[in-house]
N, C-alpha and C positions, 0 to 999 in steps of 0.2 A: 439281666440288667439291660435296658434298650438304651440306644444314642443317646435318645432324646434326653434322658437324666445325666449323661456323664457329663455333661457342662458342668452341671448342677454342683455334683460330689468332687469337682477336679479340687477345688479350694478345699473342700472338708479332709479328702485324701491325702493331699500335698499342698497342708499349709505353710509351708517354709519354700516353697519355690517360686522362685522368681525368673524370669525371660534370661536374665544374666548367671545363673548359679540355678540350673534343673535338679533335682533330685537326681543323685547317683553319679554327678559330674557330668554324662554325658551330654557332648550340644556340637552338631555338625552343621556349620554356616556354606552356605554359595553365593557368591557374590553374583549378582546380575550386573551384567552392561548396560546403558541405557545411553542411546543416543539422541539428540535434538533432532525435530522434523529439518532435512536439508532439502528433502524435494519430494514435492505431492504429485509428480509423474512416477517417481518411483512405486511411490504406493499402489498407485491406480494402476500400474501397470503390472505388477508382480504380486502384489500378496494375497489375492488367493490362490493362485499356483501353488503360491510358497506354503501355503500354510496347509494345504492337502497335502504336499509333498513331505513338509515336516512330519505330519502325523503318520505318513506312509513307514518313515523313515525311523521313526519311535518304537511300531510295531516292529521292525528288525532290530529293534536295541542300538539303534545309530543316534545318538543326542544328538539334534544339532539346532541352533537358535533359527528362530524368523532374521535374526541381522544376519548370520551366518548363511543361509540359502539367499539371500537378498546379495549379499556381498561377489556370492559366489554367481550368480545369477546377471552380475554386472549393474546392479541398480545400487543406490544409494538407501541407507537403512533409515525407517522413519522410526517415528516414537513408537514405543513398543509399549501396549498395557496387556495385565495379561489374558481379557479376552480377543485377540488379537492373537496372541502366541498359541490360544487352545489350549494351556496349562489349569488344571484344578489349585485353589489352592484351597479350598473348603471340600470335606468329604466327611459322611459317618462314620463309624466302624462296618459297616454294612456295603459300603460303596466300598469303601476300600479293600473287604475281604473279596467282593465278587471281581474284582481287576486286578490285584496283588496275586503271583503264582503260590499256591499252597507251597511251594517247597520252599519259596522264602522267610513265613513267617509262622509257618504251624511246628518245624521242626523246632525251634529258636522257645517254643513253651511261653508265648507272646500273646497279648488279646490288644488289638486293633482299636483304640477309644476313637481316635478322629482326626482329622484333618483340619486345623484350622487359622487363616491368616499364615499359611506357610510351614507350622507347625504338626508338626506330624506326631500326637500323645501315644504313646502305650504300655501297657503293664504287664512287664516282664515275672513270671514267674520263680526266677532264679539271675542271679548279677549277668548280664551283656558284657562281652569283652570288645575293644574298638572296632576291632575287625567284624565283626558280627553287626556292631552299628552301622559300619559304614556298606555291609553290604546289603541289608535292608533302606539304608539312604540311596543308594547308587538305583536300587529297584523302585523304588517308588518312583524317583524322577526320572528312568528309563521307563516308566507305566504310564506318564503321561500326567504325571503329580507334578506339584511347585513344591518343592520340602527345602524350609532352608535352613532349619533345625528339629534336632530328634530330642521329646521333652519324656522324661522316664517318671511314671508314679506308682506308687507303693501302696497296694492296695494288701487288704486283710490275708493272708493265703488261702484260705479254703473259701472265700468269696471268690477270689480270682481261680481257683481250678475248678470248683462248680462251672462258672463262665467259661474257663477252655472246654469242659466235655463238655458242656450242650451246643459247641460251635462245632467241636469234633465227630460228637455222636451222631450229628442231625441226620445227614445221609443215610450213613447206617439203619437208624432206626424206621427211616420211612422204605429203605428197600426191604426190610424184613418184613414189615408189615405189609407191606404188596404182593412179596412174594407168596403169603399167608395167603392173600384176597384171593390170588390168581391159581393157586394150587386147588382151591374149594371150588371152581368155577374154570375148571383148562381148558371151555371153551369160547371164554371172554376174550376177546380181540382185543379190546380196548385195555385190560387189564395188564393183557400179556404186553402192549405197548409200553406202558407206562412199568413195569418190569423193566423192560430191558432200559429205557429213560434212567428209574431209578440204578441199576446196575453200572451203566456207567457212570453216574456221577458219584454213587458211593464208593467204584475205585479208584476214582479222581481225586476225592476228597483224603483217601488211604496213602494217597502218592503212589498208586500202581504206574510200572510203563504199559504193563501187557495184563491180558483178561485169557484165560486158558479157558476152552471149553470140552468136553470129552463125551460125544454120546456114540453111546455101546449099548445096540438092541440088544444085547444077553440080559435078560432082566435081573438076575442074578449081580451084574456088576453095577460098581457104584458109576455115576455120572455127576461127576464134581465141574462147580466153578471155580475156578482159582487164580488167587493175581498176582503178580511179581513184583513187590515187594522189597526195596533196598536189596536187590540180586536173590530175595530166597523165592520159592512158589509158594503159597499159603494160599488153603483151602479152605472155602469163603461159604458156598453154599452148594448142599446136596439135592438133586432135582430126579425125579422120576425121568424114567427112561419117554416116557412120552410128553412129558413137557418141556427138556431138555432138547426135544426134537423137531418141536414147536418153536423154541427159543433161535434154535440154529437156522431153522427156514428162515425165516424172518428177519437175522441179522444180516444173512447171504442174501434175501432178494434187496434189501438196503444197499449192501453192496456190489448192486447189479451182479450177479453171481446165478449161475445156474442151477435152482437151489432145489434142482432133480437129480443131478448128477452127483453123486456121492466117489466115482472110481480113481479123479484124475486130481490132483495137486491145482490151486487157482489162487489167484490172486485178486483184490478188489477195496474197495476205498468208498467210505461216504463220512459225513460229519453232523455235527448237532449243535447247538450251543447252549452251555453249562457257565453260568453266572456271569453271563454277559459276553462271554468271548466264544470267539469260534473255536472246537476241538475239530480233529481230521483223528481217523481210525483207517489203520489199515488193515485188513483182514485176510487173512491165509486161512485157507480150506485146505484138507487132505485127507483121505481113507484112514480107516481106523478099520479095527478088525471085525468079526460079525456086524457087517455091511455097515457098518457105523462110520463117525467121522469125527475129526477130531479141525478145532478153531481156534485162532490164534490171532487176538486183537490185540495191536501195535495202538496206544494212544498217543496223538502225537498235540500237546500245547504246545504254540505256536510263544503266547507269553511266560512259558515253564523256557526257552530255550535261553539259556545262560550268556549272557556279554562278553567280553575280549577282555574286557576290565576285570568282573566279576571271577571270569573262570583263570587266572593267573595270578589273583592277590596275593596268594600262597606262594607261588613263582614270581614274582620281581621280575628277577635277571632274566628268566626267562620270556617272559610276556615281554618286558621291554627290547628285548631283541629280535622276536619275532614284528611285533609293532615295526619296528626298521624297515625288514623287509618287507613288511608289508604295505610301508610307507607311498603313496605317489609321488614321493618326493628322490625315492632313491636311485641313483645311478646305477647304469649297466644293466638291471633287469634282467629275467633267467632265475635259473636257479631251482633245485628242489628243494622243498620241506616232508619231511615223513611222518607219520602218526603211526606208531603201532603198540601192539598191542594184543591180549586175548579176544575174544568176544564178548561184548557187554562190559567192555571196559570204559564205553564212554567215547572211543575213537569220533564217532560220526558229530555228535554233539562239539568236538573240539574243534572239527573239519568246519561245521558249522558257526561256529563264532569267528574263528579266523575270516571267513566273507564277509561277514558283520563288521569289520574288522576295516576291507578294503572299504575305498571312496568308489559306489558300482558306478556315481554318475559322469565320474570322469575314466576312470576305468572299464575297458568289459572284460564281465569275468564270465565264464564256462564253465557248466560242470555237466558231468556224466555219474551219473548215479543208477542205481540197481538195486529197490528202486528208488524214486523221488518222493522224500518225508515231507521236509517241509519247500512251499513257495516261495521264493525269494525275488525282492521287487529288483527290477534293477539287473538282474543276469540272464543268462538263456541260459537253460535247464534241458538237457538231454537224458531221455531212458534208454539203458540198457535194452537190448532185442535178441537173447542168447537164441541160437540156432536161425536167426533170419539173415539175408545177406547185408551185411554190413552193418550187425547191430549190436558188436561186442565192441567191447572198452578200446581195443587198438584200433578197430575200423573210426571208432568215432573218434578216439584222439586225432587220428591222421586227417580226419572231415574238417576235425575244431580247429587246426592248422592253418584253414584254407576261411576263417572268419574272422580273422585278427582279431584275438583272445589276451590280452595282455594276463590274465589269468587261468591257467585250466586248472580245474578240482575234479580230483580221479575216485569214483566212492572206494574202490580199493583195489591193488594191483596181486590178483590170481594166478599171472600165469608169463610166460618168457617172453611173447610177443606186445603184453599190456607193459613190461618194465623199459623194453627195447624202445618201443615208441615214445612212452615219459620219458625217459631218457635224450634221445631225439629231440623230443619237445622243448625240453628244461634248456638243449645245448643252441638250439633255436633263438632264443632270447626270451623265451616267455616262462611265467613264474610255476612250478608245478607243487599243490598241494595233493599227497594221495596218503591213504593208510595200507597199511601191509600187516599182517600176523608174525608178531615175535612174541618174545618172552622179554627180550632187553632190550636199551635203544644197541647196544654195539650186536647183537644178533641179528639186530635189521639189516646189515649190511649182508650176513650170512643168509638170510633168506632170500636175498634178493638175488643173489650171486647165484644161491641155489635153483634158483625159478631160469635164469640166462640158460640158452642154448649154449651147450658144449664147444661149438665149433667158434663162437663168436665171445666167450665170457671174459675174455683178458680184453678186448678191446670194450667192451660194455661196462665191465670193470672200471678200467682206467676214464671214461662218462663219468660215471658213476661218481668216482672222485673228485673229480672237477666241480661236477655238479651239486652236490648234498651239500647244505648250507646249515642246518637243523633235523634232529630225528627225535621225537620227543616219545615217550614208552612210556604206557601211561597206565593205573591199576584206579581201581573205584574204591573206596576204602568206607566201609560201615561206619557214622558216625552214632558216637555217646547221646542220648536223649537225655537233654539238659533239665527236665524233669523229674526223672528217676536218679541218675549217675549219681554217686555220692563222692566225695572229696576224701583223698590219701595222700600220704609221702609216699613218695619214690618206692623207700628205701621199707615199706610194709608191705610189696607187692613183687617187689624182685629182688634176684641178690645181687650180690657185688659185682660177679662179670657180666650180667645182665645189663645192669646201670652201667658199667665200664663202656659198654655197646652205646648207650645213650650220647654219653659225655657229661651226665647229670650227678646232683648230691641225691646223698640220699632224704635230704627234707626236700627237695622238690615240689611244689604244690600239682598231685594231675587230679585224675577223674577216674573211677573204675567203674566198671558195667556194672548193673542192675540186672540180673538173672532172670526175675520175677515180672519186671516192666512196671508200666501206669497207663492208664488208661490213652493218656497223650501218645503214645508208642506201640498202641495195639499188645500189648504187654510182652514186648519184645526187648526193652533198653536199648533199643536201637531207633536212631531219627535219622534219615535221610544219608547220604555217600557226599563223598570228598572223592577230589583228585590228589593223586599223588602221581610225581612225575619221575621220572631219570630220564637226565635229556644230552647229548650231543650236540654242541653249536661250533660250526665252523666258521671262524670270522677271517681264513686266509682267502686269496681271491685264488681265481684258477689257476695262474701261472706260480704259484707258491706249493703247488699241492703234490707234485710228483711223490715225497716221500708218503701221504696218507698212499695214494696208489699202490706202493710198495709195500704198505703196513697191512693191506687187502688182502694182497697175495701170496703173501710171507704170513705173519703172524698179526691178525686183525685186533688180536689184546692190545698192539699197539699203538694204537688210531688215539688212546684217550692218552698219552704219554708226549705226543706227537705238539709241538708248538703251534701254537694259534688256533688247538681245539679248547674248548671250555667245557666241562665236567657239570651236571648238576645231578646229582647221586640222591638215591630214592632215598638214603638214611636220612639226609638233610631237611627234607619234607617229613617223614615219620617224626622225628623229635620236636620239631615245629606244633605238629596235630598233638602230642604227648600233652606238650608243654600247657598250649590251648585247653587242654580238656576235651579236646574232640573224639582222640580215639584212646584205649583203654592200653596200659603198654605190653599187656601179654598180646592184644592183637597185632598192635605195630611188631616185637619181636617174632611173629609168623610171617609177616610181610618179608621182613629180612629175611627170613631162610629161605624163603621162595628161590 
């Protein structure tokens, strides 16, 4: 079905809806500002700045008005239309699928009709629950859309799932067929180009983070591609050891990589762009056995990175406390915040919104990273330099001291002297955001403790206390493909102290997995990962905190017991995603036993 018809069929589809009462109930309104012209010096003087800087600002998931930079900027706001602002408020399905993040609207089992007068149409597969509306509303207008309500139509269902897989499928099916072209012919240049083209955009389109490559000259071995997948590997495509080899030069002399050298560990980076936006890849080399080598593409969408808003809906209490701190408005300054966690939990990603988060143009923020994913307008960006003089995490904390940082972000603290220094830093007056490797947020404190030098840990300790203001612990959590999942009570799927665990009846309305999948799901039953948190929030100031000190070195079980800590416990989120339909509740009851 193309754009151009669904004007056509919106009335034939959804005759009973009207602008006030949308099919399905749902309708999310924003009010715009609008101010009178009070002075045409202001205009002339400020809004094209302003409006580049908007847009700059967009791309970081920072909303902020033409009045609002105007205001801020010290000029007086004139009339605002919205070519003026750079806001869309008309799009296709077509426009909107090439700028909308796949992860916001392909997991959701949703097809994209149009953009128009503000209106943003689409037909939902399976009933939207509010939360789900409002975070596809929040992402279009952080995309650079005007949405001032979301209108829901009810199309035939097997018209509307034909239309999801042929949006789903496309990629897909043009990399197999190239890969076809290019295996008949392995010494087409051009072909082998337009492969690796197709390659990334059909794990783009998958929701891959990462592209695995493995070539192994034993001809006997397989030489797979594979992509990860909602945290699993899945194995995509099998290539002959000599065109897998072809594949790998190529993507390494992309990323300036020396792509004769097969013996030593590298690193490298280049980018392309897939449906209108820039992608960045970062690419790891390393030996593999019979002279082979093995590749590891990091995708990095810059509009895939999730908002302050978006990424805490679930957490409230907690977003709005960090939001505090992270306020320009708040007193005293200082302080650490922690992220931990496994690997691949998400950590960097949450690091990452929190900046999104500060105001960078009246603030400067700092970060040291290891390496640097994404570019961030607005902050100085420091790489890691392991083994050069002065190019590890506490040499450059102690550099970032000496540039008045009212923020440092640490990518993550490894080792006694990286904690020593953040420490230092946070008690300095400046804000410290770092992640660290735990299993809970109250084991963050024991890892950290672990990593201190011996000689100095009750004085680093007692920092430490002072200092930590938030530790949030964070897991990825596989969600239900709203597609497949089918609808149960509680009380058909577990038993009584199961649900005892929950706090629920046993008519409960959830969602249980699909074994089997759908096409929408890569026939997995699984659509995209959630956060789930257990978090630590210390809202006493330093001179209240002796007794956490004491809870450190004594018995640290009792930091969450301790007054003026606040608790947010991973069960509280698990029964939340239950409730929703989002995760299935044999998985959430594994989470718990973790």
């Amino acid at each position: 079905m193309s754009d151009a018809t669904n004007d056509q069929d919106t009335d034939r589809r959804s005759g009973n809806k009207s602008d006030s009462d949308p099919p399905g109930g749902v309708e999310r309104r924003r009010s715009a500002a609008r101010k009178k012209i009070r002075s045409s010096e202001g205009r002339e003087r400020y809004l094209d700045m302003v409006q580049r800087e908007r847009a700059l600002l967009l791309e970081q998931g920072i909303p902020r008005s033409t009045e609002q930079l105007l205001d801020m900027a010290g000029a007086v706001a004139p009339s605002q239309t919205e070519e003026e602002e750079g806001i869309k408020d008309r799009a296709t399905g077509d426009q909107l699928r090439a700028v909308l993040p796949v992860q916001s609207w392909l997991p959701l089992s949703i097809h994209l009709i149009g953009l128009r007068d503000a209106v943003l149409r689409i037909a939902p597969l399976h009933d939207l629950n509010d939360r789900q509306i409002e975070n596809l509303f929040s992402t279009a207008n952080r995309c650079g859309f005007h949405v001032e309500r979301v209108e829901i139509e009810v199309w035939d269902r097997k018209e509307l799932t034909d239309t999801l897989r042929s949006v789903h499928d496309l990629s897909a099916d043009r990399c197999e067929k190239t890969l076809a072209l290019w295996l008949a012919d392995s010494d087409n240049g051009l072909l082998l180009n337009q492969f690796q083209r197709d390659l990334m955009a059909e794990a783009l389109q998958m929701r891959a983070s990462d592209i695995h490559l493995v070539q192994d000259n034993n001809p006997d071995a397989p030489n797979w591609i594979k992509y990860r997948i909602d945290g699993d590997l899945i194995p995509m495509h099998l290539l002959p050891a000599e065109a897998m080899a072809r594949l790998t030069t190529l993507l390494k002399r992309d990323a300036g990589l020396n792509f004769g050298d097969r013996t030593t560990p590298k690193d490298g980076r280049f980018g392309f762009t897939w449906q209108g936006r820039a992608i960045d890849v970062r690419v790891a080399a390393g030996p593999q056995a019979q002279d082979g080598e093995k590749l590891t593409l990091r995708l990095l969408d810059r509009a895939a990175l999730k908002g302050f808003d978006e990424l805490f809906r679930r957490h409230e209490d907690v977003g709005d406390y960090l939001a505090k701190l992270l306020s320009p408005e708040i007193k005293g300054g200082g302080g650490m915040i922690l992220l931990s966690g496994p690997t691949g939990s998400g950590k960097t990603t949450t690091l990452y919104a929190c900046v999104q988060q500060i105001d960078r143009r009246r603030k400067h923020v700092l970060t040291i990273e290891d390496p640097i994913e994404y570019e961030l307008r607005y902050a100085t960006q420091w790489q890691v330099r392991p083994g050069m003089p002065g190019g590890s995490f506490a040499d450059l904390i102690r550099a970032a001291m000496r540039h008045d940082p009212d923020y440092i972000i640490i990518g993550e603290m490894r080792d006694g002297d990286t904690v020593e220094t953040s420490l230092r830093a946070a008690e300095s007056g400046h804000t410290v955001i770092s992640t660290v490797h735990a299993d809970t947020a109250l084991q963050t404190f024991e890892r950290l403790r672990s990593l201190m030098p011996s000689e100095r840990e009750r004085s680093s300790t007692y920092t430490l206390s002072q200092q930590v203001r938030a530790i949030l612990n964070q897991r990825l959590l596989r969600t239900l493909c709203q597609g497949c999942s089918h609808k149960a009570k509680l009380g058909e799927v577990v038993n009584q102290e199961e649900m005892d665990v929950f706090g629920l009846k046993e008519d409960a309305k959830i969602r249980r997995h699909n074994t089997s999948g759908c096409d929408l799901c890569n026939r997995t039953g699984i659509s995209g990962r959630t956060l789930l948190l257990d978090a630590i929030l210390i809202t006493l100031g330093p001179a209240q905190r002796n007794h956490i000190y004491e809870a450190l070195i004594g018995n640290v079980n009792k930091v969450i017991n301790e007054e003026g800590v606040v608790v947010h416990t991973r069960r509280e989120g698990l029964v939340d995603l239950v409730v929703n339909g989002l995760v299935d509740p044999k998985a959430a009851l594994s989470y718990l036993e973790e």
